[in-house]
C-alpha positions as MATLAB code, in Angstrom:
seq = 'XXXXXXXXXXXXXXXXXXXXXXXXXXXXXXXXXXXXXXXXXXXXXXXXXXXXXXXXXXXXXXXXXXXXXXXXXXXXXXXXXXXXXXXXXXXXXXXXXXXXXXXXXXXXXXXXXXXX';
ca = [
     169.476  -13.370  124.541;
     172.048  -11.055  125.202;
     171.390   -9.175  121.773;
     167.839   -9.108  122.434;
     168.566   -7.089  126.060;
     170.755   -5.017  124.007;
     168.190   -4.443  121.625;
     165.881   -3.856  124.376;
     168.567   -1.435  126.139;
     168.320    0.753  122.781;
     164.907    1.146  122.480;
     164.686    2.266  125.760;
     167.608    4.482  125.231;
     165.586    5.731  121.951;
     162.474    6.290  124.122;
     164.249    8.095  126.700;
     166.139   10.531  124.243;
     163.126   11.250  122.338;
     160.818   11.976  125.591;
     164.125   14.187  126.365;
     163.842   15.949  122.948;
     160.222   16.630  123.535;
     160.888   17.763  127.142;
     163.139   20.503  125.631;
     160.851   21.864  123.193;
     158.481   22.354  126.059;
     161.211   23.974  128.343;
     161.769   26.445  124.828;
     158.508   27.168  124.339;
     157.880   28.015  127.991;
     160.886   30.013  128.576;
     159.400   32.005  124.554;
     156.193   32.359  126.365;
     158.025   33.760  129.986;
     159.643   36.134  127.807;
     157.046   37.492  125.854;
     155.032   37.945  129.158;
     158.090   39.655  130.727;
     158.632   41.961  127.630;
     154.343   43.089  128.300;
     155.041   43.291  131.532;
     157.589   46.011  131.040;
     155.430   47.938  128.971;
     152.384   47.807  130.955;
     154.890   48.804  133.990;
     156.656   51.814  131.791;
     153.099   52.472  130.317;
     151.678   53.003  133.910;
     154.836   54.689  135.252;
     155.598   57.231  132.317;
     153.146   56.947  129.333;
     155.075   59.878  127.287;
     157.937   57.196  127.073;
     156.278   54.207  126.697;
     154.566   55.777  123.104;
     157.822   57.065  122.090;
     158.274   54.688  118.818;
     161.458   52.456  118.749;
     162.079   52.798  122.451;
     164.125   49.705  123.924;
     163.161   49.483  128.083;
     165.576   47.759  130.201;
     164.534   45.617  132.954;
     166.772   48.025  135.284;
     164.854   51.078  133.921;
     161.908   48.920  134.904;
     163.324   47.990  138.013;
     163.964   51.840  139.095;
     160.700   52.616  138.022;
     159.157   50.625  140.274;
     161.257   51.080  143.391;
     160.709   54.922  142.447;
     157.218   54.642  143.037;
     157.418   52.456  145.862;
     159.854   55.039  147.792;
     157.379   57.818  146.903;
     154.105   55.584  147.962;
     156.003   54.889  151.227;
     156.814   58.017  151.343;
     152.877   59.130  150.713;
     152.267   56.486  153.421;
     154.591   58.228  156.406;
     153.302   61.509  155.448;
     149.908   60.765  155.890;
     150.761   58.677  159.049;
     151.852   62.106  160.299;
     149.029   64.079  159.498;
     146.852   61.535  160.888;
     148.698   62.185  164.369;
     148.538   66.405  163.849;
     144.930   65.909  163.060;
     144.402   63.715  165.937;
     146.505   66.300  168.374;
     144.459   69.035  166.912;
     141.254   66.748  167.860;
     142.287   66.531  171.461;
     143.250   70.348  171.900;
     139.747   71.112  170.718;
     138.022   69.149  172.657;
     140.232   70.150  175.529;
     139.435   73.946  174.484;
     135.570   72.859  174.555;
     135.761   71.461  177.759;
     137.365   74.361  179.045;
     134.927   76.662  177.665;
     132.073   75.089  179.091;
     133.763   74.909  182.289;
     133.856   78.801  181.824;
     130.718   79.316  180.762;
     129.567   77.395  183.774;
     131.806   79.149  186.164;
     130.519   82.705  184.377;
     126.675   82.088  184.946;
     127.150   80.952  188.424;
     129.118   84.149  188.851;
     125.865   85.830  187.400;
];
């Protein structure tokens, strides 16, 4: 009896290492596949940011270069962002001294025909 449990105890053992084994060729084949999808992402990313580089032939990309490409254009779209934030307001102020000027036109105009 005690054989048969050991027995037993090994092909469980067996089971367990082979479901391990296949485990790990998933894990590689996922982390292959998470790679290549990194390695297009960089591309599309340099090919978006700078396509004169991205078609040179034999070019290696880092992820840093990547990286600083991307923070690059998110410091210029912020930047994009607070300028137009700011000529939002000048156009507004400009909106309200016009119709300030209008008001005070018509007010004139007013004042000017009752004068007449």
């Amino acid at each position: 009896q005690a054989e048969e449990e050991l027995q037993e105890a090994c092909a469980r053992q067996a089971l367990q290492l082979q479901e391990m084994g296949r485990r790990e060729r998933l894990l590689r084949a996922d982390v292959g596949r998470a790679r290549e999808q990194l390695e297009s992402f960089k591309s599309q990313v340099l090919q978006a940011c700078s396509p004169a580089a991205a078609g040179v032939a034999g070019m290696v990309v880092t992820e840093q270069q990547v990286i600083e490409k991307v923070r690059q254009i998110s410091e210029e779209s912020q930047q994009s962002h607070e300028r137009e934030k700011c000529l939002q307001e000048e156009l507004s102020s400009w909106l309200s001294k016009e119709k300030e000027v209008s008001e005070n036109v018509e007010v004139f105009k007013k004042s000017l025909h009752e004068l007449q």
